[in-house]
N, C-alpha and C positions, 0 to 999 in steps of 0.2 A: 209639290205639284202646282201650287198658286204662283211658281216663279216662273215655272215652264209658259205658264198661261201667257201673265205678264212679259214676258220678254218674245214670246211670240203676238202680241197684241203691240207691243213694242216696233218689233222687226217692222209686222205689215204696215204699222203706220209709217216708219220711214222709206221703207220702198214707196208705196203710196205718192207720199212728198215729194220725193227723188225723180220719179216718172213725171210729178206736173212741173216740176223746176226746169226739167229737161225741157219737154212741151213748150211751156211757155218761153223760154231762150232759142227755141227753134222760132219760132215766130218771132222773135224781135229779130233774128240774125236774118230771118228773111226777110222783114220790113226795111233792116239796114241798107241789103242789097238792094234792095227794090228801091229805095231813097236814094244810093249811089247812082243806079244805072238813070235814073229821073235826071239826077244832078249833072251827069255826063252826057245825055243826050239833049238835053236843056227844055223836057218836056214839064207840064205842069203836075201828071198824074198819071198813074198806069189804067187805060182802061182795061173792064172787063165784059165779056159780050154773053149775057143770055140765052144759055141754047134753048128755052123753052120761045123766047120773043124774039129773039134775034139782035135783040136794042144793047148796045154798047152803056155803060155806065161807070163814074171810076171809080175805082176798089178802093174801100172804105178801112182802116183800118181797125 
């Protein structure tokens, strides 16, 4: 029984892992893009606009 425990405390932790590894590589693949398309259009930053103020600011990353 202590093995079952273990190896399902096991399991959820690398799911766990696996979901934030994914996550976090989804944001850098989009930070890449978003750096390409900067690159190519020869701007300095992507803004991004506030729907509460309306005010433009540029995305941080």
């Amino acid at each position: 029984m202590p093995q079952i425990v273990f190896f399902a405390v096991v399991g959820a932790l690398a799911y766990a892992g696996y979901k934030k590894f994914v996550g976090e590589a989804e944001k850098v693949t989009a930070r890449i893009k978003r750096q390409e398309q900067e690159a190519r259009s020869g701007s300095q930053g992507t803004l991004i606009r506030d729907p509460k103020t309306g005010v433009y600011t540029v995305a941080k990353d």
